[in-house]
N, C-alpha and C positions, 0 to 999 in steps of 0.2 A: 523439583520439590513436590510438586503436581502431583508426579507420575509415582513417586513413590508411596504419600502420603494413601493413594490407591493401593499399593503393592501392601503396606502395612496394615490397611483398614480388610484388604482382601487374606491375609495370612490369618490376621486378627478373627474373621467371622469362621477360617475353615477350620481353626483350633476348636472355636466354641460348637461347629457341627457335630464332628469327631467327639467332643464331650459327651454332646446331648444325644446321638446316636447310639454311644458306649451304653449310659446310660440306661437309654432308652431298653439297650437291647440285654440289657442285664435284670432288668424287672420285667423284660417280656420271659427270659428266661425262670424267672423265680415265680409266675404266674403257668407256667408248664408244667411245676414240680407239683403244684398245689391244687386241690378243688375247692374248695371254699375261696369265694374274694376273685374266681380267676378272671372275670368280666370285671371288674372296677381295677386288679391290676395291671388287665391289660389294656384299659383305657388310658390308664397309669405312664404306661410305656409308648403308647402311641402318640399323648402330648408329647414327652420328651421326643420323639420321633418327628412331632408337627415344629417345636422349636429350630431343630437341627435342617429341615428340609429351610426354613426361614433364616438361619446364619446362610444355608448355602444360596441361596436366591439374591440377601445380600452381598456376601462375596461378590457372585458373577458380576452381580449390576454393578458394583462398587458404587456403591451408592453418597458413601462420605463425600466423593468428588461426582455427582451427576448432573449436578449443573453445568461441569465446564466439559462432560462428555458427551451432553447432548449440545450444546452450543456447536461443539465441535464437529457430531456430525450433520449438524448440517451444513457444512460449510465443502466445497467442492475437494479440497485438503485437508481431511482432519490433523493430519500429523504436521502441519505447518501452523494451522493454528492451535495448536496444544504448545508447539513451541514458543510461540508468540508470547502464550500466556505464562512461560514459564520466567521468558524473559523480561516479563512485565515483574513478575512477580519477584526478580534478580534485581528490578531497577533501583529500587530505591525503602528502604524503609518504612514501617508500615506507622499505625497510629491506633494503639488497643487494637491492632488486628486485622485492619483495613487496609486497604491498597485501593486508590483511588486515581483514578486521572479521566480523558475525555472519550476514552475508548472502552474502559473495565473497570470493576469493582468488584474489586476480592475479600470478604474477611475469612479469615482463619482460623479455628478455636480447639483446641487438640487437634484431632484426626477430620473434623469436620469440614470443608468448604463449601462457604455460601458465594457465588457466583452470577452475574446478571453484564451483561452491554449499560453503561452508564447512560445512554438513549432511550433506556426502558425505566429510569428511574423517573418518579412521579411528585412522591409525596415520602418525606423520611420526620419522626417527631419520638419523643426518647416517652417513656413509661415507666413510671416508678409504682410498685404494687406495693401497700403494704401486708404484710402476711400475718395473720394468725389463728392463733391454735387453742381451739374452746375458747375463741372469742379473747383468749390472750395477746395481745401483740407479740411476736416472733422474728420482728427485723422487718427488711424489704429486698426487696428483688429491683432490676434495673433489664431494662432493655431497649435495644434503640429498634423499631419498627420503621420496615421500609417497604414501599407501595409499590408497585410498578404495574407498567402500562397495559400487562396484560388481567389485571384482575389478581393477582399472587402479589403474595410479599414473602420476608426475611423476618425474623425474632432473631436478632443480634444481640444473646446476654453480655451484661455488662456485671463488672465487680462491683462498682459503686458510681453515686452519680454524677463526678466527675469525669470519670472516664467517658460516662454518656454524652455529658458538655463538649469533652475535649474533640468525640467523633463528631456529635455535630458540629462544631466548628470547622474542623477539618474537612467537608462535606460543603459546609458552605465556601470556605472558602475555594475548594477545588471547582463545584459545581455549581456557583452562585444562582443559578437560573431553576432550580428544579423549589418544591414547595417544601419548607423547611417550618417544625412546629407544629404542635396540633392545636384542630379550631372546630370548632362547630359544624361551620359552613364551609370549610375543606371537609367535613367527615361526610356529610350529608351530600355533594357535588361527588366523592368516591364513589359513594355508594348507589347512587341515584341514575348520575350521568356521568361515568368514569371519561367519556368519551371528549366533554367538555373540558374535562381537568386536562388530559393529554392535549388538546389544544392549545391550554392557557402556556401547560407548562415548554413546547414546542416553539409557541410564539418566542416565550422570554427566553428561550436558545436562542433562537434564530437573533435576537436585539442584541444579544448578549456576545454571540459569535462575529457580530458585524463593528462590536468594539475595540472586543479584543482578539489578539493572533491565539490560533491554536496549540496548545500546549502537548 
């Protein structure tokens, strides 16, 4: 599923090149026939030329799955642990998206995957924005934010905020040891002395891993 989700997100960017190239190279063409405007159309044609080299940069990298392709390589196997992940991802049913256990954490949201070693997870707490427009209220947005040990996080949208509830729960109850909620003095301890928090939260693994068997 991994591997194709690449394969589709890679088809997907070299369609949009080919547009914006076609494009591109048809208003560089209409900028040939013409003297007046021919410097602004053919700035004209060079964006659409700047977009399309950007679908292709995408493709290559395939970037929708680049978390689990750098994970991957660095690992002495990439193509053993690509499978691993795939079969993780076979194991068992997700939760709004997630895939959780003591090894990986996968969510999934169309073509997208966000990706992280569940060892790297720190600090996860959900965010509800509300939105509006000329100072009108416009609804709200949801997201579950997730910190990890190396300074980076995840923006996990959610549809509403129950779903956010149900991932954090899910979260705890998978990884009960990591820092679940937001607070002041977790915000200030991230930001300040990251290095502290990955100890607190390393500690409460190690307690937590001497209770209970590995899952």
């Amino acid at each position: 599923m991994i591997k194709k989700l690449g394969v589709r997100y890679r088809i997907s960017c070299s369609i949009g090149a080919v547009i914006f190239g076609v494009i591109g190279a048809v208003i560089f063409g209409v900028a040939m026939g013409i003297d007046e405007g021919q410097v602004w159309i053919g700035l004209g044609a060079a964006l659409f030329w700047g977009f399309a080299v950007w679908f292709i940069s995408l493709a290559v990298r395939q970037s929708n799955i680049r978390d689990v392709l750098d994970y991957c390589k660095k690992k002495p196997h990439p193509e053993y642990e690509m499978e691993r992940i795939e079969q993780f991802y076979k194991a068992g049913a997700s939760v709004c998206g997630l895939r959780l256990n003591n090894e990986f954490f996968l969510y999934i949201k169309g073509d997208t995957v966000n990706f992280a070693e569940t060892r790297e997870l720190m600090w996860v707490f959900k965010i509800v924005t509300q939105n509006r427009f000329y100072g009108i209220k416009a609804g709200k947005s949801y997201q579950i934010e997730v910190k990890l040990n190396d300074g980076s996080g995840m923006a996990l949208t959610m549809k509403n905020e129950k779903m956010c509830d149900d991932v954090i729960a899910y979260i705890e109850k998978m990884v009960p040891y990591i820092i679940l909620g937001y607070n002041d003095e977790v915000n200030s301890l991230y930001n300040k002395n990251p290095q502290e928090l990955e100890r607190i939260v390393d500690e409460r693994r190690h307690q937590y891993f001497e209770q209970v068997p590995v899952r």
